[in-house]
mmCIF entry with sequence, helices, sheets and N, C-alpha, C, O atoms, coordinates in Angstrom:
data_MODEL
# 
_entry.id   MODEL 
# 
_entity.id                         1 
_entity.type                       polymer 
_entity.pdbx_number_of_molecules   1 
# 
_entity_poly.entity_id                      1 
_entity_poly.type                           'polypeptide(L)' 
_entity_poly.nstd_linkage                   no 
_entity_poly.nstd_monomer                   no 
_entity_poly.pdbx_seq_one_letter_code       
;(UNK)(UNK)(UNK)(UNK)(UNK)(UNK)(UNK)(UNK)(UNK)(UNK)(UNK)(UNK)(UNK)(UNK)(UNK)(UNK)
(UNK)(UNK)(UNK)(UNK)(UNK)(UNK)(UNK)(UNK)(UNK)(UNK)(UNK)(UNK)(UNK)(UNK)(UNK)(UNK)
(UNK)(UNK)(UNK)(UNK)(UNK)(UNK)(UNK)(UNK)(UNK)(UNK)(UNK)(UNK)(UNK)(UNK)(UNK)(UNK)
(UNK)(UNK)(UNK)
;
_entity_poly.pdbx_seq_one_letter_code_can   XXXXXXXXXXXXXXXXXXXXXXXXXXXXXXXXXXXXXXXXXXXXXXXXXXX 
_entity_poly.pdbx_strand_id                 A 
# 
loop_
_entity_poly_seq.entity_id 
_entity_poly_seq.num 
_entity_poly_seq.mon_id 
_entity_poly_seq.hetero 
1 1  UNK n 
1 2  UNK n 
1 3  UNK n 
1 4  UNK n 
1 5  UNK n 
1 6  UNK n 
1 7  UNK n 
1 8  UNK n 
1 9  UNK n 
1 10 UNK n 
1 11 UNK n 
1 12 UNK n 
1 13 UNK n 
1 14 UNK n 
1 15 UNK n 
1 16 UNK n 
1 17 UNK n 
1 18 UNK n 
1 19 UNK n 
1 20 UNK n 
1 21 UNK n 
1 22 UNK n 
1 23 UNK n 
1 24 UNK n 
1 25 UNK n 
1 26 UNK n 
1 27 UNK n 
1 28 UNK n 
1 29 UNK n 
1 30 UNK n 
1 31 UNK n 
1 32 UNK n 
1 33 UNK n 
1 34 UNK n 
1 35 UNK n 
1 36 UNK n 
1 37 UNK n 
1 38 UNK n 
1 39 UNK n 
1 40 UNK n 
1 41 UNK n 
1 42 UNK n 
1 43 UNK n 
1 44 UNK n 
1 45 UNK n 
1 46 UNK n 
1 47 UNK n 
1 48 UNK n 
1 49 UNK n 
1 50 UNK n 
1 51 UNK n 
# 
_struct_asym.id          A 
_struct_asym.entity_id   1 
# 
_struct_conf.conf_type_id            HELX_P 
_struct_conf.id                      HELX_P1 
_struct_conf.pdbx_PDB_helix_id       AA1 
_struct_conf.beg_label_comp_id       UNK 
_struct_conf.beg_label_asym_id       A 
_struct_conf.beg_label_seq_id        2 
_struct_conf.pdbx_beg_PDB_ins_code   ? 
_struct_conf.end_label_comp_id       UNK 
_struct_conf.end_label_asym_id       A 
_struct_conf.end_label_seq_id        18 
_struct_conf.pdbx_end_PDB_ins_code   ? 
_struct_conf.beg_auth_comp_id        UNK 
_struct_conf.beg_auth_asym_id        A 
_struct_conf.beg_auth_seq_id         2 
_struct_conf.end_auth_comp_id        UNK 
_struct_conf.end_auth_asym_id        A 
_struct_conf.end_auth_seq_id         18 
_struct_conf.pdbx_PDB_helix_class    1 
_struct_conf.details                 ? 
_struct_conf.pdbx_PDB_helix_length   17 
# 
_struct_conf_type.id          HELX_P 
_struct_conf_type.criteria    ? 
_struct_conf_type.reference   ? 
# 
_struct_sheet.id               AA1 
_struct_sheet.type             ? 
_struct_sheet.number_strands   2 
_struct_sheet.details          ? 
# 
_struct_sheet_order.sheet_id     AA1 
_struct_sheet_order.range_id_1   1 
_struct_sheet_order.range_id_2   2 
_struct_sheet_order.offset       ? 
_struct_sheet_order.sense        anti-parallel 
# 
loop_
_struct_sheet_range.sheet_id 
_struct_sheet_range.id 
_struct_sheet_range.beg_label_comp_id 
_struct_sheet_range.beg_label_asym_id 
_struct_sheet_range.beg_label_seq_id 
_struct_sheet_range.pdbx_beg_PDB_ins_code 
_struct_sheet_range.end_label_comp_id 
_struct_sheet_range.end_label_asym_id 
_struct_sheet_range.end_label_seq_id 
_struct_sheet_range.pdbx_end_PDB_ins_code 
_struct_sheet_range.beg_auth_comp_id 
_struct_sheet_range.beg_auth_asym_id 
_struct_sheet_range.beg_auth_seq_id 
_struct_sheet_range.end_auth_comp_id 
_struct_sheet_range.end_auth_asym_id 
_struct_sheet_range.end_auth_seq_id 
AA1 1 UNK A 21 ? UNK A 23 ? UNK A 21 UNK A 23 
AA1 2 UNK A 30 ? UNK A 32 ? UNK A 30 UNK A 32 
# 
loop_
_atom_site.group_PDB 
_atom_site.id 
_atom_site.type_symbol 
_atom_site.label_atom_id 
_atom_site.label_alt_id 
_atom_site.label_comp_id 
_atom_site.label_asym_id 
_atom_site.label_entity_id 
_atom_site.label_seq_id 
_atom_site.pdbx_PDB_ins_code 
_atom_site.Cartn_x 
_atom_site.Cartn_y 
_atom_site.Cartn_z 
_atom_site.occupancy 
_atom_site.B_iso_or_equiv 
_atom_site.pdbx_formal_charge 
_atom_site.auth_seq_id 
_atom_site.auth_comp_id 
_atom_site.auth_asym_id 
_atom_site.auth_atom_id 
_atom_site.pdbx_PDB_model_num 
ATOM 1   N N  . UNK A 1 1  ? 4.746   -33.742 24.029 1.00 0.00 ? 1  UNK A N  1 
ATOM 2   C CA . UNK A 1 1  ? 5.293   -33.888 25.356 1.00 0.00 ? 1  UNK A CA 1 
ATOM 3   C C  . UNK A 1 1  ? 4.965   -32.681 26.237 1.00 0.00 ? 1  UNK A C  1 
ATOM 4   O O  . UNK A 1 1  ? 4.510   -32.884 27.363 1.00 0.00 ? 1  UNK A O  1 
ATOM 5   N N  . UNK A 1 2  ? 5.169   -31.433 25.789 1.00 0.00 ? 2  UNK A N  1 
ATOM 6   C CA . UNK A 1 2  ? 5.063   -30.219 26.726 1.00 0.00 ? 2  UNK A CA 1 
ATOM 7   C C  . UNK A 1 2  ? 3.035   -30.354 26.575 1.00 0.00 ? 2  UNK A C  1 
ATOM 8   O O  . UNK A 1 2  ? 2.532   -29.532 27.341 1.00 0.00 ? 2  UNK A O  1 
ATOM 9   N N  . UNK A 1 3  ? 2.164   -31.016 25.943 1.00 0.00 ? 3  UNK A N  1 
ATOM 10  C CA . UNK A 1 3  ? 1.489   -30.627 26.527 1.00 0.00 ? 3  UNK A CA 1 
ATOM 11  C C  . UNK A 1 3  ? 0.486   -31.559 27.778 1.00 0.00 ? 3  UNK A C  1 
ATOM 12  O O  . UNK A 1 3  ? -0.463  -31.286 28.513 1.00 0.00 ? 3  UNK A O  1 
ATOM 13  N N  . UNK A 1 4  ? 1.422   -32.893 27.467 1.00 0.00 ? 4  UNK A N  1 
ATOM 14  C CA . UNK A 1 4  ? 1.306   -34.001 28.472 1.00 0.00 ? 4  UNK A CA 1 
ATOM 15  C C  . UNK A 1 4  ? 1.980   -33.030 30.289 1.00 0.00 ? 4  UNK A C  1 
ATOM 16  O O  . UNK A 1 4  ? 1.531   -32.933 31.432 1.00 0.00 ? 4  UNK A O  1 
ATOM 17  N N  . UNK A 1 5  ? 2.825   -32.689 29.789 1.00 0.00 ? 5  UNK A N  1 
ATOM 18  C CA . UNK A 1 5  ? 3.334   -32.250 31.222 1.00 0.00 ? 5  UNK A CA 1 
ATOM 19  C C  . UNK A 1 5  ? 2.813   -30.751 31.885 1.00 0.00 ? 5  UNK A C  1 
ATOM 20  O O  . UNK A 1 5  ? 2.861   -30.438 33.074 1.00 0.00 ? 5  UNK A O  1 
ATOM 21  N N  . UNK A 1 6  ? 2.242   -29.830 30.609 1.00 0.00 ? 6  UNK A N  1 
ATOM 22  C CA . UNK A 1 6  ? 1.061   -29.403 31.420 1.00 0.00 ? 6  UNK A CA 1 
ATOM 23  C C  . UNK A 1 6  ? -0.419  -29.722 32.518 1.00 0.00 ? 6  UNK A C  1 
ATOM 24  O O  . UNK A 1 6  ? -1.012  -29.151 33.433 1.00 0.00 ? 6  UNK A O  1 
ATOM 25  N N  . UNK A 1 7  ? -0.519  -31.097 31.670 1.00 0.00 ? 7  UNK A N  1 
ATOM 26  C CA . UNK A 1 7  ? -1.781  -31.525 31.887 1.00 0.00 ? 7  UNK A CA 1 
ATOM 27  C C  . UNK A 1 7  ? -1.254  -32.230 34.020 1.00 0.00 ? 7  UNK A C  1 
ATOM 28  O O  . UNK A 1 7  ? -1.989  -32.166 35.006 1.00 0.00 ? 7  UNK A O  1 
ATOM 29  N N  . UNK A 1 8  ? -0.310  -32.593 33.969 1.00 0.00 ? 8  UNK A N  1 
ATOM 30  C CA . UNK A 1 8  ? 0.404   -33.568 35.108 1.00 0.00 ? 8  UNK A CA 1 
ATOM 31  C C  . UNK A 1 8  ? 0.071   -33.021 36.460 1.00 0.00 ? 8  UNK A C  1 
ATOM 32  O O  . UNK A 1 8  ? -0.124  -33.872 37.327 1.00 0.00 ? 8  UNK A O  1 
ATOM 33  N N  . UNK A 1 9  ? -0.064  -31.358 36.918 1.00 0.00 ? 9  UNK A N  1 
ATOM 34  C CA . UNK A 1 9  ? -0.563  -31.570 37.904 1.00 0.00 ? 9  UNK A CA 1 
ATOM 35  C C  . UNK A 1 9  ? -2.023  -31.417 38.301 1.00 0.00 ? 9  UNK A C  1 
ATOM 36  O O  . UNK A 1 9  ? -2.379  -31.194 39.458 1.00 0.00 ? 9  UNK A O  1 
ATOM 37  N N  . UNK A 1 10 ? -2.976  -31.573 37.098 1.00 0.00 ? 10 UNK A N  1 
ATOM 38  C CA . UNK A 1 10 ? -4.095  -31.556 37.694 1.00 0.00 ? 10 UNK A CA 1 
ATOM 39  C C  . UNK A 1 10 ? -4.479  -32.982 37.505 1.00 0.00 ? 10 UNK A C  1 
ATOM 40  O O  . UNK A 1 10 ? -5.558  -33.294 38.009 1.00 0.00 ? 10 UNK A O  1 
ATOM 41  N N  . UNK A 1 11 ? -3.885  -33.810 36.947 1.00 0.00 ? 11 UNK A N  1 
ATOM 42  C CA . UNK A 1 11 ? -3.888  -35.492 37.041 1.00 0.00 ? 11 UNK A CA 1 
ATOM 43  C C  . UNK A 1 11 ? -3.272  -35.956 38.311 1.00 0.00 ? 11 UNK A C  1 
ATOM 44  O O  . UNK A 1 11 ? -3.783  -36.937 38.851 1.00 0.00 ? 11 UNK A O  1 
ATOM 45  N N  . UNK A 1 12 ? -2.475  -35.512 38.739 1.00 0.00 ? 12 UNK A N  1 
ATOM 46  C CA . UNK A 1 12 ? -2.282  -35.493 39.927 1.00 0.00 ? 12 UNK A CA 1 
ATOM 47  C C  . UNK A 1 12 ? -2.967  -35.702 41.036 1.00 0.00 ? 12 UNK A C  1 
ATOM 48  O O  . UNK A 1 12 ? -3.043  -36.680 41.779 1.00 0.00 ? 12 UNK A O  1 
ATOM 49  N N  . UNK A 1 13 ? -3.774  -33.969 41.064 1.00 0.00 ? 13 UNK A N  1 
ATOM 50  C CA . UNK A 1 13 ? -4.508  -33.617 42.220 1.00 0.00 ? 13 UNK A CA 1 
ATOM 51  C C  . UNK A 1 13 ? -6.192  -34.785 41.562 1.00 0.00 ? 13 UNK A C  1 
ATOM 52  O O  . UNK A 1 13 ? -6.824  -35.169 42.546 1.00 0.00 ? 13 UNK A O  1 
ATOM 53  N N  . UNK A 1 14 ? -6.453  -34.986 40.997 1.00 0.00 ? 14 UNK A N  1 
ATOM 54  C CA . UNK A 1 14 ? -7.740  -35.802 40.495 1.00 0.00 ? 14 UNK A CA 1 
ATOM 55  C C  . UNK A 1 14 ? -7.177  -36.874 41.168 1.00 0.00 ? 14 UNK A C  1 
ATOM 56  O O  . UNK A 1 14 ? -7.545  -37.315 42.257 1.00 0.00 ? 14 UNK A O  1 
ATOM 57  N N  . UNK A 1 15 ? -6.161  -37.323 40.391 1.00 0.00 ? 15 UNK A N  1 
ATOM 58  C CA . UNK A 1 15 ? -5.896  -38.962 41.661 1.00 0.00 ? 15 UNK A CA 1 
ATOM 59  C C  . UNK A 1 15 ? -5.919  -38.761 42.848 1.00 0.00 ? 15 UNK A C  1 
ATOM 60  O O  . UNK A 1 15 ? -6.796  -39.228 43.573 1.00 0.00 ? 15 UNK A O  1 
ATOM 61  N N  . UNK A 1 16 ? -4.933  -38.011 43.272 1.00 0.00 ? 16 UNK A N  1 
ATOM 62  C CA . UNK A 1 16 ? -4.875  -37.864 45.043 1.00 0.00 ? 16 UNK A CA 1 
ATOM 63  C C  . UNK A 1 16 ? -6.853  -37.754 46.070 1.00 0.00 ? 16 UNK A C  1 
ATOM 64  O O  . UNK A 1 16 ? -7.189  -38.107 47.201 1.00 0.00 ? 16 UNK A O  1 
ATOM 65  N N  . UNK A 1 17 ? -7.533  -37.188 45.064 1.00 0.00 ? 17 UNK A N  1 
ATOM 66  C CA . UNK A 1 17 ? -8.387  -37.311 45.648 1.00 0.00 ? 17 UNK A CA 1 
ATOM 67  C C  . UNK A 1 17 ? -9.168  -38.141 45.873 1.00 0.00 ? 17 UNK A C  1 
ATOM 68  O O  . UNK A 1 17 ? -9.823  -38.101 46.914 1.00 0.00 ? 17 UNK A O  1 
ATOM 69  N N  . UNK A 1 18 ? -9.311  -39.075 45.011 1.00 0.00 ? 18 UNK A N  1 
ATOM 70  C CA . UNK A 1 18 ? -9.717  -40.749 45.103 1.00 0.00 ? 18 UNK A CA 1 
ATOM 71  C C  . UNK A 1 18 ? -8.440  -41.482 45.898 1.00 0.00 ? 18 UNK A C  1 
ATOM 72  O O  . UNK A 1 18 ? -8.769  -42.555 46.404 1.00 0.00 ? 18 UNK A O  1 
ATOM 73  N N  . UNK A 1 19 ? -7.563  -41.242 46.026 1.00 0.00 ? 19 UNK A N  1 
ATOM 74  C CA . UNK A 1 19 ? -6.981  -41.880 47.391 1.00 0.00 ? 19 UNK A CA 1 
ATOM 75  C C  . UNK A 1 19 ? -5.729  -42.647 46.568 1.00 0.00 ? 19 UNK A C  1 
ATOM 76  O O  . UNK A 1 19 ? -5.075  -43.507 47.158 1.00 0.00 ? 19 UNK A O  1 
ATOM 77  N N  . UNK A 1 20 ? -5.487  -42.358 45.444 1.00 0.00 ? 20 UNK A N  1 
ATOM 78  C CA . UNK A 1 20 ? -4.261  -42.864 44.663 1.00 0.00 ? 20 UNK A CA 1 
ATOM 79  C C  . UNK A 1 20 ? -3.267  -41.575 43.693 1.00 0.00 ? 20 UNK A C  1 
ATOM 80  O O  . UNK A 1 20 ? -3.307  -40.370 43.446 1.00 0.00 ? 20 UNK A O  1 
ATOM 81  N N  . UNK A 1 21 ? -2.616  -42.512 43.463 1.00 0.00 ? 21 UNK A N  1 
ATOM 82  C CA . UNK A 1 21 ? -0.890  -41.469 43.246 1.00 0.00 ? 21 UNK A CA 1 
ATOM 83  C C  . UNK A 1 21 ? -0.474  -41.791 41.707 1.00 0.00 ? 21 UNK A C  1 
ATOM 84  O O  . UNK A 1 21 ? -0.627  -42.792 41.008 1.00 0.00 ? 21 UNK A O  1 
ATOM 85  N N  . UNK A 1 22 ? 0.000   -40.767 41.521 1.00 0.00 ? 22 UNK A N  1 
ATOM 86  C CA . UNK A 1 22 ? 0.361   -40.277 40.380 1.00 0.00 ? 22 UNK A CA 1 
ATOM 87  C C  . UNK A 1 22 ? 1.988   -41.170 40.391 1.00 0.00 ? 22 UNK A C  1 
ATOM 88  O O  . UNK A 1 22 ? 2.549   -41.239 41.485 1.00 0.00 ? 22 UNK A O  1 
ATOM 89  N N  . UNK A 1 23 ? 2.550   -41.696 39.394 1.00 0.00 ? 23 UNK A N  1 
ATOM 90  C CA . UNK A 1 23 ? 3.661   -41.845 39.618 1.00 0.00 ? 23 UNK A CA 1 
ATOM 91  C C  . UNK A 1 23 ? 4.304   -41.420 38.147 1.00 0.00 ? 23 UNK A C  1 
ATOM 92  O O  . UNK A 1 23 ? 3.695   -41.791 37.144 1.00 0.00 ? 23 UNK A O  1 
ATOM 93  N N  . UNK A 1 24 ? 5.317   -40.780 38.025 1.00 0.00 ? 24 UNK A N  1 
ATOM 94  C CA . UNK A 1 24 ? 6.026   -40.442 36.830 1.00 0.00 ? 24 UNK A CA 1 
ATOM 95  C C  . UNK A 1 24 ? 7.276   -40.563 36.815 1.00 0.00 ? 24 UNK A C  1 
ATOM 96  O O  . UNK A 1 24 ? 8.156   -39.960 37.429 1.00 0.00 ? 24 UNK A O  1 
ATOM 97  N N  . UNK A 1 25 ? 7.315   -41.711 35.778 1.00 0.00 ? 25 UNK A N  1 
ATOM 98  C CA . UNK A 1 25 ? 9.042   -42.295 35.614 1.00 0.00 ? 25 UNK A CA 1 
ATOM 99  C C  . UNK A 1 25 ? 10.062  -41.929 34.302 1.00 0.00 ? 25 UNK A C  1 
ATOM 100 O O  . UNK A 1 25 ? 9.916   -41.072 33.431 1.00 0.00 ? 25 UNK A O  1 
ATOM 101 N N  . UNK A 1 26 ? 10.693  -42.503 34.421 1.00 0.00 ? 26 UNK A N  1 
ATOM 102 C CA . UNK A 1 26 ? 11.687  -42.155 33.138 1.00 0.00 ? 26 UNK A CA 1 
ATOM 103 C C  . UNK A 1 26 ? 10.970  -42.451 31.896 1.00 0.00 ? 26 UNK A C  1 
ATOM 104 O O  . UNK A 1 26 ? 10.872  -41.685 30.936 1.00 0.00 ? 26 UNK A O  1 
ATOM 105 N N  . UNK A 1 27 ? 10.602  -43.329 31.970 1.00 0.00 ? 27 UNK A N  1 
ATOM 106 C CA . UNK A 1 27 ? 9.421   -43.590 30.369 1.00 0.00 ? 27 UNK A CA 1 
ATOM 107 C C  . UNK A 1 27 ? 8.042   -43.944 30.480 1.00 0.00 ? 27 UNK A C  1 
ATOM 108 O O  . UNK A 1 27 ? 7.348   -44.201 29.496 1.00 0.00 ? 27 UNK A O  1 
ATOM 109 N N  . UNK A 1 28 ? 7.651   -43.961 31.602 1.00 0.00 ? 28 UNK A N  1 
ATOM 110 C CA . UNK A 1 28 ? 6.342   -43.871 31.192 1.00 0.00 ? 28 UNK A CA 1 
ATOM 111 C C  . UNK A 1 28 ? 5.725   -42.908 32.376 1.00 0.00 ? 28 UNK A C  1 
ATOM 112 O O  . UNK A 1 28 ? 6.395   -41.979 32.826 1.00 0.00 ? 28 UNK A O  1 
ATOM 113 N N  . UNK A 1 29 ? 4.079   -43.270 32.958 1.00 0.00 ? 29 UNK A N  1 
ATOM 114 C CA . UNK A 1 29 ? 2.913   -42.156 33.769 1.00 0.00 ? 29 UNK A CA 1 
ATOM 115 C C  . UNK A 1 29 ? 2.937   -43.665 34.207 1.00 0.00 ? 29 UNK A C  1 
ATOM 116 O O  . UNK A 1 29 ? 3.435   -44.578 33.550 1.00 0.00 ? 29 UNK A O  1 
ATOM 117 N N  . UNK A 1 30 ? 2.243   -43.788 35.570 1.00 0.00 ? 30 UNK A N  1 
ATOM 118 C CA . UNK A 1 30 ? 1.537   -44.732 36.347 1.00 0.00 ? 30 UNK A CA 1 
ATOM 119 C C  . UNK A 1 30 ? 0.891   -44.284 37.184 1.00 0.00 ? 30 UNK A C  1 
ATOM 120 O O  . UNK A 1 30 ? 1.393   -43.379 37.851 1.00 0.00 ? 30 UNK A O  1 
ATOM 121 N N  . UNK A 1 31 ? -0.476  -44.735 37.485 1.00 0.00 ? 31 UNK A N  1 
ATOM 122 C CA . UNK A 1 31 ? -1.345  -44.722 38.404 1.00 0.00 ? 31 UNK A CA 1 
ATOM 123 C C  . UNK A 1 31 ? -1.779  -45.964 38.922 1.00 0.00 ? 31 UNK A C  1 
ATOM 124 O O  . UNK A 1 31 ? -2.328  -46.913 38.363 1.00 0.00 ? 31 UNK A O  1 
ATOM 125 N N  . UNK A 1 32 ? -1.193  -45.659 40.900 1.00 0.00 ? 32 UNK A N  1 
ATOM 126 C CA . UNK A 1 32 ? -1.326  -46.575 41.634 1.00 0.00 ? 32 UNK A CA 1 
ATOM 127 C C  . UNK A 1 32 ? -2.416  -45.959 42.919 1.00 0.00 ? 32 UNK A C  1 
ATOM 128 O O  . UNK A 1 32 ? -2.845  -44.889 43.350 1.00 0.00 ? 32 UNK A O  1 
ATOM 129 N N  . UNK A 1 33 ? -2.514  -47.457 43.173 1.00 0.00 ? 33 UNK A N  1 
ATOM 130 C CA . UNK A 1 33 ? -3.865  -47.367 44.302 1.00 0.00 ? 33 UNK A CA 1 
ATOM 131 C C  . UNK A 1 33 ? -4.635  -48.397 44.035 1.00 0.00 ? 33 UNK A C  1 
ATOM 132 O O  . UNK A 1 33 ? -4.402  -49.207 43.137 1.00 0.00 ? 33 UNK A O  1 
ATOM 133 N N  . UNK A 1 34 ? -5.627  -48.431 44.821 1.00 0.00 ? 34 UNK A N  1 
ATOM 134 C CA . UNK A 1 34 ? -6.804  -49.784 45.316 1.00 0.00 ? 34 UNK A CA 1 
ATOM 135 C C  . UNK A 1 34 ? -7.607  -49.569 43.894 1.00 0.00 ? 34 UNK A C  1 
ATOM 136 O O  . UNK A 1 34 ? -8.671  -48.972 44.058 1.00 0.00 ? 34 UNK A O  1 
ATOM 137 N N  . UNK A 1 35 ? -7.343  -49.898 42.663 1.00 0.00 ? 35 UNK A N  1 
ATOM 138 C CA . UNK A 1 35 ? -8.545  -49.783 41.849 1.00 0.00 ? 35 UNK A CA 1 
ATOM 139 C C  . UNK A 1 35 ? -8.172  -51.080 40.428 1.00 0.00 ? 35 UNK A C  1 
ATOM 140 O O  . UNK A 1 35 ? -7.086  -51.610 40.196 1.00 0.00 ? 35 UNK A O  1 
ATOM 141 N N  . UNK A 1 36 ? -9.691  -51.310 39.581 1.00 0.00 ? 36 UNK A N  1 
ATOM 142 C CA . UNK A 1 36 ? -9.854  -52.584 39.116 1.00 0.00 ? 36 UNK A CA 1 
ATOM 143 C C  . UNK A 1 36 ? -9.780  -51.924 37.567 1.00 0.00 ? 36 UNK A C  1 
ATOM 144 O O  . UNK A 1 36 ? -10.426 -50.877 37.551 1.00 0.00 ? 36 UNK A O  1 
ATOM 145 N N  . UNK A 1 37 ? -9.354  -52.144 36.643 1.00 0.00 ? 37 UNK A N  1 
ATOM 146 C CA . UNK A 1 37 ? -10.171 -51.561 35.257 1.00 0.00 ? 37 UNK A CA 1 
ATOM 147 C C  . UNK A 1 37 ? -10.124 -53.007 34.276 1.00 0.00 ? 37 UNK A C  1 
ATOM 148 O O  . UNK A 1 37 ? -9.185  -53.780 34.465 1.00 0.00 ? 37 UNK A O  1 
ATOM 149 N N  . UNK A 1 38 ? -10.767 -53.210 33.630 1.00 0.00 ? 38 UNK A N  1 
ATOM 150 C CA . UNK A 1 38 ? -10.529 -54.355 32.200 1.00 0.00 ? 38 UNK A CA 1 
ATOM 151 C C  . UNK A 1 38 ? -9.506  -53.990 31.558 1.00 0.00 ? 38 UNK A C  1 
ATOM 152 O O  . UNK A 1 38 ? -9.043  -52.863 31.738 1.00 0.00 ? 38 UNK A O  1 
ATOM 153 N N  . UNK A 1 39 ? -9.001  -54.786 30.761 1.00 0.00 ? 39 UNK A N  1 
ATOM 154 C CA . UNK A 1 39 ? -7.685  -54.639 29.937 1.00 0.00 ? 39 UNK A CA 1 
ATOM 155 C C  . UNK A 1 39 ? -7.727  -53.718 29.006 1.00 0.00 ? 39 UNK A C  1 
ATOM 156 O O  . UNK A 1 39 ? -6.768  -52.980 28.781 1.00 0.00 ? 39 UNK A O  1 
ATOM 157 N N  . UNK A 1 40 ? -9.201  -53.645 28.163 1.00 0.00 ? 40 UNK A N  1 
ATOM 158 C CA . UNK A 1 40 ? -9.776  -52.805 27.507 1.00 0.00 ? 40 UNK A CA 1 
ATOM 159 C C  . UNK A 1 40 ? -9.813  -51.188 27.890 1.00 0.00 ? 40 UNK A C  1 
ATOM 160 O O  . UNK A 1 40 ? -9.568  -50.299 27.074 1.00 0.00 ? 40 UNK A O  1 
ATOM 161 N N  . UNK A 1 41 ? -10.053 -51.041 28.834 1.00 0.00 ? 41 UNK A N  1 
ATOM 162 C CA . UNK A 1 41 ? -10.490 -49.489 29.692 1.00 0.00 ? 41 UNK A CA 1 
ATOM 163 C C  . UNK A 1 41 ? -8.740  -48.956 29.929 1.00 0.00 ? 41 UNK A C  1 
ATOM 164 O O  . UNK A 1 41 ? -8.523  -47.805 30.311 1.00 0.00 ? 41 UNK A O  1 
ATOM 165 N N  . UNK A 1 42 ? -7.794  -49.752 29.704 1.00 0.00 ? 42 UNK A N  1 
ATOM 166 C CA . UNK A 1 42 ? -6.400  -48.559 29.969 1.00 0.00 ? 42 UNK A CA 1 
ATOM 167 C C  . UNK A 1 42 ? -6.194  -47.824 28.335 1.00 0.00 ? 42 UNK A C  1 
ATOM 168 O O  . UNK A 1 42 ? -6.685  -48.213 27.276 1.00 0.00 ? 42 UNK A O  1 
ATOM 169 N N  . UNK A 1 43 ? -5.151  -46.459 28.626 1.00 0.00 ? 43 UNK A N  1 
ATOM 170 C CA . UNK A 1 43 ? -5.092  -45.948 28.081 1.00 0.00 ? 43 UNK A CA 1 
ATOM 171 C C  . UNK A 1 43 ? -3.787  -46.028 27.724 1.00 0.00 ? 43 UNK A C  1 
ATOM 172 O O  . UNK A 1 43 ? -3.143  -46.609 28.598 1.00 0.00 ? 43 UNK A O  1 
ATOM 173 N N  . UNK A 1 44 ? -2.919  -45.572 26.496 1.00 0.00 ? 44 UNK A N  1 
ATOM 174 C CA . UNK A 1 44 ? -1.473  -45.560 26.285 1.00 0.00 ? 44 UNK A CA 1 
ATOM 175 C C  . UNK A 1 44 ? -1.415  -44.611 25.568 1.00 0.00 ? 44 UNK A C  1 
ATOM 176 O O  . UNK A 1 44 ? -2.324  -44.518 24.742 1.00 0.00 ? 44 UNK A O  1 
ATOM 177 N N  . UNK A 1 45 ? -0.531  -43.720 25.579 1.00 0.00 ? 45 UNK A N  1 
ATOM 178 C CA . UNK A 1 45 ? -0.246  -42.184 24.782 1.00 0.00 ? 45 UNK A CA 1 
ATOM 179 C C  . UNK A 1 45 ? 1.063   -42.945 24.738 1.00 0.00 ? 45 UNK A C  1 
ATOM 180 O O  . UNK A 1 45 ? 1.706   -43.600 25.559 1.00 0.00 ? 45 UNK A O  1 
ATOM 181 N N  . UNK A 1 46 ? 1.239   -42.539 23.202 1.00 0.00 ? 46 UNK A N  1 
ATOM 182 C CA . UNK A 1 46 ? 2.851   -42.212 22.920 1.00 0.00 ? 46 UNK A CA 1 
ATOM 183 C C  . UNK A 1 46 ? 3.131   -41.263 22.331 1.00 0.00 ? 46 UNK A C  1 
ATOM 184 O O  . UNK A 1 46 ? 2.374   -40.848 21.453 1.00 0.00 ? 46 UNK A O  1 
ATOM 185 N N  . UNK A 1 47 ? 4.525   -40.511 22.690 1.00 0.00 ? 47 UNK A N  1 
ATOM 186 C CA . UNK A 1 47 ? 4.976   -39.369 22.348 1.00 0.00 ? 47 UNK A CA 1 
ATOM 187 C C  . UNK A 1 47 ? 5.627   -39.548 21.297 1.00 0.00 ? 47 UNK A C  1 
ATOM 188 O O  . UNK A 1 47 ? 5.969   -40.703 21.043 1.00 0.00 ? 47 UNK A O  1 
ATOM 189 N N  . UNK A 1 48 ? 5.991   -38.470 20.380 1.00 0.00 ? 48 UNK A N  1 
ATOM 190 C CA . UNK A 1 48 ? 6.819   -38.037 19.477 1.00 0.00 ? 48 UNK A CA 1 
ATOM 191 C C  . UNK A 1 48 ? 8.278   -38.449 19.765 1.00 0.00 ? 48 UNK A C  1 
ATOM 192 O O  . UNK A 1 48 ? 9.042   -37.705 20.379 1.00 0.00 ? 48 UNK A O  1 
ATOM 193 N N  . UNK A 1 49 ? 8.694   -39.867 19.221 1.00 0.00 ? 49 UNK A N  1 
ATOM 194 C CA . UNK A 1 49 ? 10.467  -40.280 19.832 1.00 0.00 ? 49 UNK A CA 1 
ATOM 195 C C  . UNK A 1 49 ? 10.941  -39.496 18.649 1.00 0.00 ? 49 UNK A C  1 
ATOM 196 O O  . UNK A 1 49 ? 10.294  -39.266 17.627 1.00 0.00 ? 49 UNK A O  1 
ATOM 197 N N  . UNK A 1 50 ? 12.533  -39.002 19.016 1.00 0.00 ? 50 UNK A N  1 
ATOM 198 C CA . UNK A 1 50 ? 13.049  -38.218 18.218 1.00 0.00 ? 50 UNK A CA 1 
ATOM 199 C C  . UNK A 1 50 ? 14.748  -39.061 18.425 1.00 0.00 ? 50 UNK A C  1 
ATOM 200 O O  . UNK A 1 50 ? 15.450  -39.244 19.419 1.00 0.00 ? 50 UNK A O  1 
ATOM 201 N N  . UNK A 1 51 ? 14.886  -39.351 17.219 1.00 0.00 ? 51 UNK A N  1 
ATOM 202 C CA . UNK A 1 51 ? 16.464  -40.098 17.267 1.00 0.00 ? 51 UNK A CA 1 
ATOM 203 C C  . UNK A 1 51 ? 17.813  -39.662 16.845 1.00 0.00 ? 51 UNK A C  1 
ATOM 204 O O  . UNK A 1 51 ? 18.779  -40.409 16.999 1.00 0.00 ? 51 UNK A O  1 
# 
């Protein structure tokens, strides 16, 4: 987790410059904006759940 949230504001500034936004919620990352990918081409990280 701490090194996902290092990585967050230069994922950020990379989106913003193609013209889309970073969004970060309670459980997951989203990236929104005008763009197409195959079902294949997304990515999913999961973190270390601790109970």
């Amino acid at each position: 987790d701490d090194q996902i949230k290092q990585i967050i504001p230069s994922v950020a500034y990379a989106l913003a410059r193609v013209h889309m936004h970073f969004v970060e919620s309670g459980f997951c990352y989203t990236a929104r904006g005008g763009f197409c990918f195959p079902e294949d081409a997304i990515q999913e990280f999961h973190g270390n759940q601790k109970h």
